[in-house]
mmCIF file of the N, C-alpha and C atoms, coordinates in Angstrom:
data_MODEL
# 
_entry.id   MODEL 
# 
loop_
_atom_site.group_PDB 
_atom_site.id 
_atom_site.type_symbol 
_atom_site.label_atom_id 
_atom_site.label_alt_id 
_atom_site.label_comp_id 
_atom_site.label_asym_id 
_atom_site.label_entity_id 
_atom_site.label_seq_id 
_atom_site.pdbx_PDB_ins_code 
_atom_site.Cartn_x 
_atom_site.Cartn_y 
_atom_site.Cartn_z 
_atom_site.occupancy 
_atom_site.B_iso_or_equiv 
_atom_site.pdbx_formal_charge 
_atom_site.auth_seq_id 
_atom_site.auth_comp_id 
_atom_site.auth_asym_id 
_atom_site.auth_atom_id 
_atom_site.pdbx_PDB_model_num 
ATOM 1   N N  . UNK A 1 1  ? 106.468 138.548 15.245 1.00 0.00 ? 1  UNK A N  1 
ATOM 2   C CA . UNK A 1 1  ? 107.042 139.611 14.447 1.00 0.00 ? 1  UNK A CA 1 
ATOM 3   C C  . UNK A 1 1  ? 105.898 140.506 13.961 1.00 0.00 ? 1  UNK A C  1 
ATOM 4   N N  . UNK A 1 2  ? 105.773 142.098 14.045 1.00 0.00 ? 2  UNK A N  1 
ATOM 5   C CA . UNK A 1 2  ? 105.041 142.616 13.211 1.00 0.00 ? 2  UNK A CA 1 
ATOM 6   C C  . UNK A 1 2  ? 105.585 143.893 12.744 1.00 0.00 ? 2  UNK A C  1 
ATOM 7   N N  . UNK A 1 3  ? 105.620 143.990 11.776 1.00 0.00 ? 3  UNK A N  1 
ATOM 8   C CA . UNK A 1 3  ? 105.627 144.844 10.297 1.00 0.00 ? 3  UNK A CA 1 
ATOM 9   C C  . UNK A 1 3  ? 104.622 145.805 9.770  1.00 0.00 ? 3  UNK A C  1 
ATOM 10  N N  . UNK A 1 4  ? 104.768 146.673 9.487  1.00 0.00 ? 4  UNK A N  1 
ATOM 11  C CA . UNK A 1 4  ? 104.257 147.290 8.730  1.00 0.00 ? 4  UNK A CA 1 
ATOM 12  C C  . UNK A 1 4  ? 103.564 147.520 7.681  1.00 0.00 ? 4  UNK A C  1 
ATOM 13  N N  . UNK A 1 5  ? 102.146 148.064 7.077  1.00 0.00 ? 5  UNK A N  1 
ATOM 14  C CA . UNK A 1 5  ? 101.588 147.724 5.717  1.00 0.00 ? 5  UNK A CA 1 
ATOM 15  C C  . UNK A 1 5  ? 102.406 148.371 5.107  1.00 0.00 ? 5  UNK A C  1 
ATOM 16  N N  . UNK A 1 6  ? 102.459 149.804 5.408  1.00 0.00 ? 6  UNK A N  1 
ATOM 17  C CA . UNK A 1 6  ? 103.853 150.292 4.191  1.00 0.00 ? 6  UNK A CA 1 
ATOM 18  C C  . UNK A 1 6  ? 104.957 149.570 3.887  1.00 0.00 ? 6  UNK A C  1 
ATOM 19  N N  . UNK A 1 7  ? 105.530 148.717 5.005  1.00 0.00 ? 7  UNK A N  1 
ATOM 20  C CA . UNK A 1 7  ? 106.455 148.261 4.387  1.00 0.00 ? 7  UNK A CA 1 
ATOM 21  C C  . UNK A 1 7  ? 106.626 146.872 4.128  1.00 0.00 ? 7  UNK A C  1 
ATOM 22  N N  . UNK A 1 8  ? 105.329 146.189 4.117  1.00 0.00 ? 8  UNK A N  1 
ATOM 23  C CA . UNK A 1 8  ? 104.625 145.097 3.307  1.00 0.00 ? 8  UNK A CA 1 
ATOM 24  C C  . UNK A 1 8  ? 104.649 145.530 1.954  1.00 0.00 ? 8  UNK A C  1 
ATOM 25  N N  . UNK A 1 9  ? 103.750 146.722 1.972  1.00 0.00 ? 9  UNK A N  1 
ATOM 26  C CA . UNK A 1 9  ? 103.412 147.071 0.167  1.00 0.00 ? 9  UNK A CA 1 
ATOM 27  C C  . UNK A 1 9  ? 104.880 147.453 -0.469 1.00 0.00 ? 9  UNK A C  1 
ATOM 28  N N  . UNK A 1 10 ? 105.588 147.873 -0.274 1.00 0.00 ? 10 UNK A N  1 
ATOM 29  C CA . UNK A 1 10 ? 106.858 148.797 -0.494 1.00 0.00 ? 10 UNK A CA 1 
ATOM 30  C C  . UNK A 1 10 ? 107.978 147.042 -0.775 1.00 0.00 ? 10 UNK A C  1 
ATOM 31  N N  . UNK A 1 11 ? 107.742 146.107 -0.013 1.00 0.00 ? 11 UNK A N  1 
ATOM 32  C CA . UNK A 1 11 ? 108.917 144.826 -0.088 1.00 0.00 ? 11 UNK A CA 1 
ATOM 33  C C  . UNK A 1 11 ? 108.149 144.275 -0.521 1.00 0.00 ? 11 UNK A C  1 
ATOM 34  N N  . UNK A 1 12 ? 107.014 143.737 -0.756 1.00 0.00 ? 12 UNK A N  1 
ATOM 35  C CA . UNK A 1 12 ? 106.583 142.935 -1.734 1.00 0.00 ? 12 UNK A CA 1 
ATOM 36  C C  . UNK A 1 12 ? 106.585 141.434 -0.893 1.00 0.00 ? 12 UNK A C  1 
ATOM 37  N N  . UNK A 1 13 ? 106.134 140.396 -1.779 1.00 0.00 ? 13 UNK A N  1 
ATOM 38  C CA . UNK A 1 13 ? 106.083 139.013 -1.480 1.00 0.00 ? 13 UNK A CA 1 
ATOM 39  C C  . UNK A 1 13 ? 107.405 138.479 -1.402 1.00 0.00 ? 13 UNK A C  1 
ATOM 40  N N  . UNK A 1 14 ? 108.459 138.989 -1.247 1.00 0.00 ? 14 UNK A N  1 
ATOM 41  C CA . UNK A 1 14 ? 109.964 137.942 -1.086 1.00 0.00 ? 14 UNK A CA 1 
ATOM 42  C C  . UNK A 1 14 ? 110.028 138.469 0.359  1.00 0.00 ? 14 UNK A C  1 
ATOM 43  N N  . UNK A 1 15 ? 109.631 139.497 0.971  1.00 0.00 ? 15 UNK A N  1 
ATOM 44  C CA . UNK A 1 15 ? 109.663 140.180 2.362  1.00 0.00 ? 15 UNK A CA 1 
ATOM 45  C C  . UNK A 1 15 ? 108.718 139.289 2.871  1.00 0.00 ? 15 UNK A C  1 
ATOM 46  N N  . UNK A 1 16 ? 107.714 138.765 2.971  1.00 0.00 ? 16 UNK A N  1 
ATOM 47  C CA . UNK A 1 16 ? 106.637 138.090 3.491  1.00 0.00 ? 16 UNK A CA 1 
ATOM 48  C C  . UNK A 1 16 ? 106.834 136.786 3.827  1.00 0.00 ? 16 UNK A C  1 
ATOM 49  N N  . UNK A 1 17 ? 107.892 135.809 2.019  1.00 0.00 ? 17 UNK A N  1 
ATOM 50  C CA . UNK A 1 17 ? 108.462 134.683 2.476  1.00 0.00 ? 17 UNK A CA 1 
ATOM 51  C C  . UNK A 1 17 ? 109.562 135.050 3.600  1.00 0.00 ? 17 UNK A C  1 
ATOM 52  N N  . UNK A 1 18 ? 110.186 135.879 3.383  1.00 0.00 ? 18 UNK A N  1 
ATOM 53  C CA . UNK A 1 18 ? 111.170 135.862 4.292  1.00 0.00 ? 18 UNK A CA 1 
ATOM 54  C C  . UNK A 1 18 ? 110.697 136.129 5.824  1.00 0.00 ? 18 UNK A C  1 
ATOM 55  N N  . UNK A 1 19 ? 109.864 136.956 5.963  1.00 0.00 ? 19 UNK A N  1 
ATOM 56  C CA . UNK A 1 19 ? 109.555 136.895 7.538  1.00 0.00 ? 19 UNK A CA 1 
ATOM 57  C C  . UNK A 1 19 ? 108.944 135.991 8.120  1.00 0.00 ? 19 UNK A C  1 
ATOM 58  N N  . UNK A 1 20 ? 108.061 134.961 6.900  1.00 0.00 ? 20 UNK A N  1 
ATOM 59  C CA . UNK A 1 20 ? 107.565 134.049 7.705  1.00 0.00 ? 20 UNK A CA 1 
ATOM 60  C C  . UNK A 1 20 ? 108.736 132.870 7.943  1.00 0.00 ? 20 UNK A C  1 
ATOM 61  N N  . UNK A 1 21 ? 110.013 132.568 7.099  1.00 0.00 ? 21 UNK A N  1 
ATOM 62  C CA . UNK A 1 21 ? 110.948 132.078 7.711  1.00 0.00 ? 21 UNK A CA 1 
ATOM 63  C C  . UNK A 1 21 ? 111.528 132.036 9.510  1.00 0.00 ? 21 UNK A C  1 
ATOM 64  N N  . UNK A 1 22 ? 111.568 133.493 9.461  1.00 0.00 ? 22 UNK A N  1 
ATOM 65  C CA . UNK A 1 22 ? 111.904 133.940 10.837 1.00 0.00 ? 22 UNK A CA 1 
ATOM 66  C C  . UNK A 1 22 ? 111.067 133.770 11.932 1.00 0.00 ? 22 UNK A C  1 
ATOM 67  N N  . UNK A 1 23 ? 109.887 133.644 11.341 1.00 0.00 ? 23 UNK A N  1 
ATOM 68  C CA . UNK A 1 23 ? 108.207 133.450 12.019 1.00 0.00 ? 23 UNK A CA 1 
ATOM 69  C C  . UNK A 1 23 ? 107.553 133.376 12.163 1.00 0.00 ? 23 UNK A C  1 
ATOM 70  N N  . UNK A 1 24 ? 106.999 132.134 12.542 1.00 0.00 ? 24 UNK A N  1 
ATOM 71  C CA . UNK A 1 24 ? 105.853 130.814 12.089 1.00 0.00 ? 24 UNK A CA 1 
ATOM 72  C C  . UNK A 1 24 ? 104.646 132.243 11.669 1.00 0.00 ? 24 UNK A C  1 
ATOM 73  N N  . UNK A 1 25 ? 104.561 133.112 12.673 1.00 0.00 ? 25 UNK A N  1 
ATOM 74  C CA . UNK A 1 25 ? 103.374 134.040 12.465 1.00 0.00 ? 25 UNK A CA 1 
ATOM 75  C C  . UNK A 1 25 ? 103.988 135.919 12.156 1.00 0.00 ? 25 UNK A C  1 
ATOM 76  N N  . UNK A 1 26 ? 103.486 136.268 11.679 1.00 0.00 ? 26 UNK A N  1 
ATOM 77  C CA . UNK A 1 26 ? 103.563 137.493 11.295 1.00 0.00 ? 26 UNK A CA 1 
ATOM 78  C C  . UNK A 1 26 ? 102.321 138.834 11.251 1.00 0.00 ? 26 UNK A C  1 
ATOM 79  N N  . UNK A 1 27 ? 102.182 139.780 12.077 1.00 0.00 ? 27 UNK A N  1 
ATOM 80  C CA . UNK A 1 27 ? 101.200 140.398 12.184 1.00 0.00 ? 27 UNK A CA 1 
ATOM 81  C C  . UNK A 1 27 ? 101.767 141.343 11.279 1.00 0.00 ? 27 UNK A C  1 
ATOM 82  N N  . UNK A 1 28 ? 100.471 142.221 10.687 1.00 0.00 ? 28 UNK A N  1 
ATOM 83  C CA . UNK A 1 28 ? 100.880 143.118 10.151 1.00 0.00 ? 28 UNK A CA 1 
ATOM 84  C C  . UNK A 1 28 ? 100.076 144.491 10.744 1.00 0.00 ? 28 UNK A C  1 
ATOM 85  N N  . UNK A 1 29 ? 100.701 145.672 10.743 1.00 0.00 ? 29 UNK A N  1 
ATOM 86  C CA . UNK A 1 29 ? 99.739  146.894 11.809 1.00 0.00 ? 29 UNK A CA 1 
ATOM 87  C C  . UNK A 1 29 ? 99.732  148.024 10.453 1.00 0.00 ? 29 UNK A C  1 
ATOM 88  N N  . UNK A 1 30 ? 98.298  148.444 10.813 1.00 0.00 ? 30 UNK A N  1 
ATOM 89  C CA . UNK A 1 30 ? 97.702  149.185 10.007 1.00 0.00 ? 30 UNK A CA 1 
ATOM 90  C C  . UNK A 1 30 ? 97.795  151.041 11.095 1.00 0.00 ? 30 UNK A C  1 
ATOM 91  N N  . UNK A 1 31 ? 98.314  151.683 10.100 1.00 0.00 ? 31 UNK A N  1 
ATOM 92  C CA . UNK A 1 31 ? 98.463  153.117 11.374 1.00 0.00 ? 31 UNK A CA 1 
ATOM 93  C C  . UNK A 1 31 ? 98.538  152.634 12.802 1.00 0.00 ? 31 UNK A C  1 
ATOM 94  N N  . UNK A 1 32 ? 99.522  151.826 13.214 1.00 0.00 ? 32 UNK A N  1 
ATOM 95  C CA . UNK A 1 32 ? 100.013 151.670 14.316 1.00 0.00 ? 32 UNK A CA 1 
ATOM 96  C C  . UNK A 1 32 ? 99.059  150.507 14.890 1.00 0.00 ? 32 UNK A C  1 
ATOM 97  N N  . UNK A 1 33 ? 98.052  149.857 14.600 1.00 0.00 ? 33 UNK A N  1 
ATOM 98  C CA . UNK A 1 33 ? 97.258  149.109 15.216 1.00 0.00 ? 33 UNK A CA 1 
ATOM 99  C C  . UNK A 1 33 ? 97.541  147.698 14.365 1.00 0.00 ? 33 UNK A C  1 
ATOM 100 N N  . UNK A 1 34 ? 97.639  146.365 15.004 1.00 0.00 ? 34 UNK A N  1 
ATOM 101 C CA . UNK A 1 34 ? 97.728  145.286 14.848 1.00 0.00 ? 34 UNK A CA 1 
ATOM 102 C C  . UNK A 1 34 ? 96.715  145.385 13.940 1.00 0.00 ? 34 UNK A C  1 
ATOM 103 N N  . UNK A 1 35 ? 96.398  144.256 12.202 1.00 0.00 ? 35 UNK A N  1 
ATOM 104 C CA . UNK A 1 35 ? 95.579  144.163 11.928 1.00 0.00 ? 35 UNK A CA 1 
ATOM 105 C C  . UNK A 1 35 ? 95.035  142.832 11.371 1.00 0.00 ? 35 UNK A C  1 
ATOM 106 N N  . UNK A 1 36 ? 95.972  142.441 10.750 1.00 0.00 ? 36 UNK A N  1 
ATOM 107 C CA . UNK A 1 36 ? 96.224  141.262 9.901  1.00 0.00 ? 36 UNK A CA 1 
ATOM 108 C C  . UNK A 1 36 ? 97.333  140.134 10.811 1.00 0.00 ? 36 UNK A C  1 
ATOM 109 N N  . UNK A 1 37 ? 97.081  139.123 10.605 1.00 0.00 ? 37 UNK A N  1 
ATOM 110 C CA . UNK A 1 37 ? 98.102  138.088 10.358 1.00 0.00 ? 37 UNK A CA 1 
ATOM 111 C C  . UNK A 1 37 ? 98.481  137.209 9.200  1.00 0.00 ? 37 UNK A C  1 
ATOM 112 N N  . UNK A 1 38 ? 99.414  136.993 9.025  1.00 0.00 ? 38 UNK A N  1 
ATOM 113 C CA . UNK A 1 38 ? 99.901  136.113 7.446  1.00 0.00 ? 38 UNK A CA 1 
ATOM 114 C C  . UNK A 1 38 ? 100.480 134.874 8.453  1.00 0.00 ? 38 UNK A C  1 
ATOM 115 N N  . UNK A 1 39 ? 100.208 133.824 7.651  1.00 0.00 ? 39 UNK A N  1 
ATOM 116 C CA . UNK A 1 39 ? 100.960 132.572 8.222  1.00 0.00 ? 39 UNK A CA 1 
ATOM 117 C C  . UNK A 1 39 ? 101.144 131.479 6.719  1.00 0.00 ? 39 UNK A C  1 
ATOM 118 N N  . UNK A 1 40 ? 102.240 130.727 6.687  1.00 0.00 ? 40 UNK A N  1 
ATOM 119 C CA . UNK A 1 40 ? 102.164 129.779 6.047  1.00 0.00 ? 40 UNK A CA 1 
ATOM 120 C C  . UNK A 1 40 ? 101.335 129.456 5.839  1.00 0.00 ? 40 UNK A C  1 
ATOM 121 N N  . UNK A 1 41 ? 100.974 128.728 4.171  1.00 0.00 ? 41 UNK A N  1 
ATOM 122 C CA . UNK A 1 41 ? 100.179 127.805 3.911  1.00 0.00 ? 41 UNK A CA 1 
ATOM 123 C C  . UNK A 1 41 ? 99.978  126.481 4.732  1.00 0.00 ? 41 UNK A C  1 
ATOM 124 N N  . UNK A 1 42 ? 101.018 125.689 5.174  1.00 0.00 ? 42 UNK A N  1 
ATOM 125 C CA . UNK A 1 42 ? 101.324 124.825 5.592  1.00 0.00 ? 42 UNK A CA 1 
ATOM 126 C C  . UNK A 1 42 ? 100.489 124.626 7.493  1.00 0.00 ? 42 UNK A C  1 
ATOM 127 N N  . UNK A 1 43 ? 101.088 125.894 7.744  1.00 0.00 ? 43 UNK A N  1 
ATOM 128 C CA . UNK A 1 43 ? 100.760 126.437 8.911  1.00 0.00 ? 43 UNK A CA 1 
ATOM 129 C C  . UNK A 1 43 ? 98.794  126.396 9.715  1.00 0.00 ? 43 UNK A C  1 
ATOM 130 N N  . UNK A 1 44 ? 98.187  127.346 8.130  1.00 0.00 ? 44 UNK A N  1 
ATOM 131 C CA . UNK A 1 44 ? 97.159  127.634 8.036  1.00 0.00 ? 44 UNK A CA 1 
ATOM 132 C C  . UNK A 1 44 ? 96.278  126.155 7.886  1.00 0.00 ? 44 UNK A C  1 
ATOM 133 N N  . UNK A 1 45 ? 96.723  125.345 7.212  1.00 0.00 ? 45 UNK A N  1 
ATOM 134 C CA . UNK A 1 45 ? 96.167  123.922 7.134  1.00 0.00 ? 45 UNK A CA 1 
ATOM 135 C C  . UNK A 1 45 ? 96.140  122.893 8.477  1.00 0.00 ? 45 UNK A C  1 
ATOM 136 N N  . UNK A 1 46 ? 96.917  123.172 8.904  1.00 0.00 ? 46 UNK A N  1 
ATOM 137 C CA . UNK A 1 46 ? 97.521  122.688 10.495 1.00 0.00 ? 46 UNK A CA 1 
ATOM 138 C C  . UNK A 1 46 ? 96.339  123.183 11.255 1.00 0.00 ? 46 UNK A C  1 
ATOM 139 N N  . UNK A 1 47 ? 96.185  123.939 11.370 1.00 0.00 ? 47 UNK A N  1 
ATOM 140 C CA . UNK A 1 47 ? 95.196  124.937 11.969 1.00 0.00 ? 47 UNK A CA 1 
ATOM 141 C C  . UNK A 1 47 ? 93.655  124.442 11.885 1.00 0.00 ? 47 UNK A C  1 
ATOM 142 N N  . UNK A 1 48 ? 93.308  124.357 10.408 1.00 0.00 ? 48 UNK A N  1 
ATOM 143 C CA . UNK A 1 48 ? 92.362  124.675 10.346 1.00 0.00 ? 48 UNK A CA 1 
ATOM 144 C C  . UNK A 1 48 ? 91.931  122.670 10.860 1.00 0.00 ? 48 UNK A C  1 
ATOM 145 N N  . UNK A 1 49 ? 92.981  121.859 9.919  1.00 0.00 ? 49 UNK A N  1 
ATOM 146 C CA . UNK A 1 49 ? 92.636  120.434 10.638 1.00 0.00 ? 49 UNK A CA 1 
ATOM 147 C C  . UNK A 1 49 ? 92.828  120.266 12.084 1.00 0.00 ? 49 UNK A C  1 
ATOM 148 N N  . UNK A 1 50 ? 92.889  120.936 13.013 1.00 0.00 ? 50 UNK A N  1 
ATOM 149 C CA . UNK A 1 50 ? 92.946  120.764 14.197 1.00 0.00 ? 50 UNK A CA 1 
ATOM 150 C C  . UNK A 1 50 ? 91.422  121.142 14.586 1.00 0.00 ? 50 UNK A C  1 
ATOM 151 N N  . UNK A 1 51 ? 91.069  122.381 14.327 1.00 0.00 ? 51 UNK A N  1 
ATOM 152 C CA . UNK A 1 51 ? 89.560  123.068 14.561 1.00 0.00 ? 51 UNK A CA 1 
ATOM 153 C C  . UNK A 1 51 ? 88.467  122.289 14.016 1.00 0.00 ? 51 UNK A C  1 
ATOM 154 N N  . UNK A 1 52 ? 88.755  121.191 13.042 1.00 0.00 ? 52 UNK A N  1 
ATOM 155 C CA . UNK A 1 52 ? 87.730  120.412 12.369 1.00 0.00 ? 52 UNK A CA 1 
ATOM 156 C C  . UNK A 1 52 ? 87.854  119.174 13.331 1.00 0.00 ? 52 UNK A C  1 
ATOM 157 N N  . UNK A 1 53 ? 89.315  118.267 14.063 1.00 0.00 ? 53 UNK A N  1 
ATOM 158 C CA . UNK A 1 53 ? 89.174  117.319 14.794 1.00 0.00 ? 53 UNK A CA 1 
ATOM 159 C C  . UNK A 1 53 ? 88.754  117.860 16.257 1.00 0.00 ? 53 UNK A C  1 
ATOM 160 N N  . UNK A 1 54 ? 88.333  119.167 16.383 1.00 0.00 ? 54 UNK A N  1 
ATOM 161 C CA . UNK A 1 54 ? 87.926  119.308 17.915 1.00 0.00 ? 54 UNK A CA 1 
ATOM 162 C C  . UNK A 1 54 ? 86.471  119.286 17.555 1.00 0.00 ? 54 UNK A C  1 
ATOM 163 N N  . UNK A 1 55 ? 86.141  120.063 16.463 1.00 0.00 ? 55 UNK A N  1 
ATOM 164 C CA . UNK A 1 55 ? 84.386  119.860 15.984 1.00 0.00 ? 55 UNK A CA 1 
ATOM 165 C C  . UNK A 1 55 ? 83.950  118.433 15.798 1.00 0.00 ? 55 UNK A C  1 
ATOM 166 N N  . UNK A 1 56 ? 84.551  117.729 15.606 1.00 0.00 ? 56 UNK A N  1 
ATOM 167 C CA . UNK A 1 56 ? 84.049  115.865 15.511 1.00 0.00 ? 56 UNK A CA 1 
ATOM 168 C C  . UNK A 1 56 ? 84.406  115.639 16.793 1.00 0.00 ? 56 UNK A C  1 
ATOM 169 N N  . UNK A 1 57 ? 85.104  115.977 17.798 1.00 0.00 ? 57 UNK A N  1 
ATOM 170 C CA . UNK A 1 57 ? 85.373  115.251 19.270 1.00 0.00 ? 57 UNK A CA 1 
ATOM 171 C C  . UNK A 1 57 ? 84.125  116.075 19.909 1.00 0.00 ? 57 UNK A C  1 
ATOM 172 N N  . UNK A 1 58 ? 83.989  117.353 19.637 1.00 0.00 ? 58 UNK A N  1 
ATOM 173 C CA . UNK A 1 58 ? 82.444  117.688 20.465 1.00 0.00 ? 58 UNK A CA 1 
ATOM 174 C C  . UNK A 1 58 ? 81.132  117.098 19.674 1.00 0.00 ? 58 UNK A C  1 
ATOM 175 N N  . UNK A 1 59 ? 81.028  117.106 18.364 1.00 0.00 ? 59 UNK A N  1 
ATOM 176 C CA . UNK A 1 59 ? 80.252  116.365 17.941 1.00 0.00 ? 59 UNK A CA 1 
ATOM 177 C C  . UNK A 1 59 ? 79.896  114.910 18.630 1.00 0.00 ? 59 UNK A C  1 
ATOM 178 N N  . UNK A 1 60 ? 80.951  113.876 18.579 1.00 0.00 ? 60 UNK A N  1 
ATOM 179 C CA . UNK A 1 60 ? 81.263  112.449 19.275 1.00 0.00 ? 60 UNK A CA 1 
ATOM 180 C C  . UNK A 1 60 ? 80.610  112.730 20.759 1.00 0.00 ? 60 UNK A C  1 
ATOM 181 N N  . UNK A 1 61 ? 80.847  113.911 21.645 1.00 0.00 ? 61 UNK A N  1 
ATOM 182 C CA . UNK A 1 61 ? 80.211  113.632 22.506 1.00 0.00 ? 61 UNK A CA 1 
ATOM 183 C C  . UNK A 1 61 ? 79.157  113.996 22.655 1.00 0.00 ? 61 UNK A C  1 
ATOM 184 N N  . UNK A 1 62 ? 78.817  115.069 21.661 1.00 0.00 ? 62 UNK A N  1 
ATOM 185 C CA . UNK A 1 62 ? 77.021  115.568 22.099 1.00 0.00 ? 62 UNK A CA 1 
ATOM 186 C C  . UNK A 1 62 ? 76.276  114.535 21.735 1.00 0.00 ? 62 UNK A C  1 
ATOM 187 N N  . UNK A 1 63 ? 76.883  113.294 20.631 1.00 0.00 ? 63 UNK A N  1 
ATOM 188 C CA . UNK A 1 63 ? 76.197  112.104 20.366 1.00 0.00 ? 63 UNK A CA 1 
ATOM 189 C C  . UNK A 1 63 ? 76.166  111.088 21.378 1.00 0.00 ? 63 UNK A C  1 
ATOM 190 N N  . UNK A 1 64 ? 76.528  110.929 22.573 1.00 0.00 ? 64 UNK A N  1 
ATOM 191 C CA . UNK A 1 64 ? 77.362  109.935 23.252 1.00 0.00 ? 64 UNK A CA 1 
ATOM 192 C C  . UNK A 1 64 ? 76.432  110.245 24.789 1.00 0.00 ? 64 UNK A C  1 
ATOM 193 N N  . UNK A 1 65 ? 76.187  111.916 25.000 1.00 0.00 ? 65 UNK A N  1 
ATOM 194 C CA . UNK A 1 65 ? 75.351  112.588 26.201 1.00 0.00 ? 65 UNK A CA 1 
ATOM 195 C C  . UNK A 1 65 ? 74.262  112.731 25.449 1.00 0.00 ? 65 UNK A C  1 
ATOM 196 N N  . UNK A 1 66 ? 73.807  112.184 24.238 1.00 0.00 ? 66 UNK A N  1 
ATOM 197 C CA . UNK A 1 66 ? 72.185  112.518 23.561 1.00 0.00 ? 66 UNK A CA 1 
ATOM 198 C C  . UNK A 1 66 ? 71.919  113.991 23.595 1.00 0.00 ? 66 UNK A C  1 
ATOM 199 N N  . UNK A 1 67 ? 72.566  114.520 23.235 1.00 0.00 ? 67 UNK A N  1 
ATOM 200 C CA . UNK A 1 67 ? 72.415  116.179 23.473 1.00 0.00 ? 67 UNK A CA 1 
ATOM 201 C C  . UNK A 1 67 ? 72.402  116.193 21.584 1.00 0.00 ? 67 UNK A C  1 
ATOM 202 N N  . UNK A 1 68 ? 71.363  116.026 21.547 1.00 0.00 ? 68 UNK A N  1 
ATOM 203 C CA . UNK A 1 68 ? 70.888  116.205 20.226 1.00 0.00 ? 68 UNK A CA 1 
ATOM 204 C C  . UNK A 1 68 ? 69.483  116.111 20.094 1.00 0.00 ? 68 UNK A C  1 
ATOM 205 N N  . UNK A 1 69 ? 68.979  116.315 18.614 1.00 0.00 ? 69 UNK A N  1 
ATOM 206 C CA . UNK A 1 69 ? 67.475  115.873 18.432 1.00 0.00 ? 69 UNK A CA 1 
ATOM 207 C C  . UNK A 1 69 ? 67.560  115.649 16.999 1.00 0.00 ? 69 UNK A C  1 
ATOM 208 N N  . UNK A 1 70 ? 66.591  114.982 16.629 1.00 0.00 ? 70 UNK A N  1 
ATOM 209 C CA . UNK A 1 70 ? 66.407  114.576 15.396 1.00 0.00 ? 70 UNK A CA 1 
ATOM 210 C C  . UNK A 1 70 ? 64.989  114.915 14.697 1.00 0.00 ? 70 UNK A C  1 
ATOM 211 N N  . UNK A 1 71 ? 65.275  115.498 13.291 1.00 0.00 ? 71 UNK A N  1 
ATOM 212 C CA . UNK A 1 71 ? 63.669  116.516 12.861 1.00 0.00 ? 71 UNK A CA 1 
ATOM 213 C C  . UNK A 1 71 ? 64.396  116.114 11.314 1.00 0.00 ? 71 UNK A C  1 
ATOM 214 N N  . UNK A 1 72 ? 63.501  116.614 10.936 1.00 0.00 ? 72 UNK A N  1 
ATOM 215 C CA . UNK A 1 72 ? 63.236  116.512 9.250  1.00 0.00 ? 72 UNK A CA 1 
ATOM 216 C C  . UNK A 1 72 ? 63.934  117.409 9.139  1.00 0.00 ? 72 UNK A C  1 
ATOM 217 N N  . UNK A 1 73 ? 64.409  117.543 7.518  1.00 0.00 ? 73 UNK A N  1 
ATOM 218 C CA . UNK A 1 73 ? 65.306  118.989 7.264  1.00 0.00 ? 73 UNK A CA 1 
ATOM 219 C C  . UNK A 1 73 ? 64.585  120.149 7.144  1.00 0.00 ? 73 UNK A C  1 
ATOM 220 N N  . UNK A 1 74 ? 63.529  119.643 6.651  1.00 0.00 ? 74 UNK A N  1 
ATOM 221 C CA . UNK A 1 74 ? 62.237  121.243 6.392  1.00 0.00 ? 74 UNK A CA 1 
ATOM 222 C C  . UNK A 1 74 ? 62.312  121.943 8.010  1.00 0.00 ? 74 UNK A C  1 
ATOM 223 N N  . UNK A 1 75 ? 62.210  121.366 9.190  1.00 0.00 ? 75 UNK A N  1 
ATOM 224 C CA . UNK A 1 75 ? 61.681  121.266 10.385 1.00 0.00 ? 75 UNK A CA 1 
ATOM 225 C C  . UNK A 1 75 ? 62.994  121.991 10.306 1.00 0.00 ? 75 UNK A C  1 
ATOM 226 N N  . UNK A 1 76 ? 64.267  121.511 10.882 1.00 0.00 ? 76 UNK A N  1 
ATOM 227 C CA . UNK A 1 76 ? 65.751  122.390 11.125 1.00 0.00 ? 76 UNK A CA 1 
ATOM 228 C C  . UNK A 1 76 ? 65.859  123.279 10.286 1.00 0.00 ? 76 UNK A C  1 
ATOM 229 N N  . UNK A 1 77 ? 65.492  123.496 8.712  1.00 0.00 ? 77 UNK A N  1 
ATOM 230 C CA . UNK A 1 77 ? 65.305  124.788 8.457  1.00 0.00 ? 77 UNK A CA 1 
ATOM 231 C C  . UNK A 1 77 ? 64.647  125.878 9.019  1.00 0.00 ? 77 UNK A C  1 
ATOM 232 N N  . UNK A 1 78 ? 63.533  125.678 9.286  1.00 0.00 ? 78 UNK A N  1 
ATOM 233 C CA . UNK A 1 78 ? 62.748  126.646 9.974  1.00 0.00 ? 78 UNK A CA 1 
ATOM 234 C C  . UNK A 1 78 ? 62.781  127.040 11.206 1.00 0.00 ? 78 UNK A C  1 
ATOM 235 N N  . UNK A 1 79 ? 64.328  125.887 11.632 1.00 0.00 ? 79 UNK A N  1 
ATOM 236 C CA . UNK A 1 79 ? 64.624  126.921 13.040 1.00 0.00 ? 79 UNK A CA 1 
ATOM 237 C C  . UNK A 1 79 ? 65.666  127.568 13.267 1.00 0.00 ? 79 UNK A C  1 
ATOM 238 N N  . UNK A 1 80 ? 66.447  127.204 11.952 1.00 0.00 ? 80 UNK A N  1 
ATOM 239 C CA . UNK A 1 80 ? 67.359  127.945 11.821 1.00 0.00 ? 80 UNK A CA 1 
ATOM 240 C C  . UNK A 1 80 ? 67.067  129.390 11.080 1.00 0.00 ? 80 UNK A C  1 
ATOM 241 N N  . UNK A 1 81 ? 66.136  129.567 10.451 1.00 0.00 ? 81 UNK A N  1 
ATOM 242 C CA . UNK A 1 81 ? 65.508  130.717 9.893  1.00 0.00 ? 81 UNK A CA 1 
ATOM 243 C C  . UNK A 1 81 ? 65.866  130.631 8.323  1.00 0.00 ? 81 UNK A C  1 
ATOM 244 N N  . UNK A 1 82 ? 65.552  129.550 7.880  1.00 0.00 ? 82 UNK A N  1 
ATOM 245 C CA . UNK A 1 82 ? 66.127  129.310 6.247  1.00 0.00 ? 82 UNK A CA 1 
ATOM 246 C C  . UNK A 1 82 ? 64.825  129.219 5.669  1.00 0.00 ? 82 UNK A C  1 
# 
C-alpha cells in the first residue's frame, strides 16, 4: 500500500493504524516518489531479530573457517581508525 505524506499529515495516526491493518507494510511517497516505510512495531522486531540471527550464523561460521584474527583492542582500534 502507499499513501501519501499529505494525506498521512492531514489523517493523522488512526489512518496509519488503520493501513497497517490492511498492510503488514506501508510506503509513504513524498512529491510522487516512494520515501518512507511504516511497519508495525511487532513487525519491525521480527525483522530486526532475524538480521541479528543471520549475524551470529555468519559469525558461527567465520569462527568455524578461522576467518578471523585475534589482536588486542588498542591494535583493532587502530585499524579501524578509532
Amino acid at each position: 500500500m502507499i499513501i501519501g505524506a499529505n494525506e498521512l499529515k492531514t489523517k493523522g495516526a488512526a489512518f496509519i493504524e488503520k493501513s497497517l491493518q490492511a498492510a503488514e507494510e506501508v510506503f509513504v511517497s513524498v512529491r510522487g516518489k516512494t520515501k518512507f516505510v511504516m511497519l508495525t512495531v511487532d513487525e519491525y522486531e521480527r525483522l530486526k531479530e532475524s538480521e541479528l540471527e543471520t549475524a551470529i550464523r555468519d559469525a558461527e561460521e567465520d569462527y568455524k573457517k578461522k576467518r578471523y584474527t585475534v589482536d588486542t583492542a588498542d591494535k583493532h582500534f587502530k585499524k579501524i581508525g578509532i
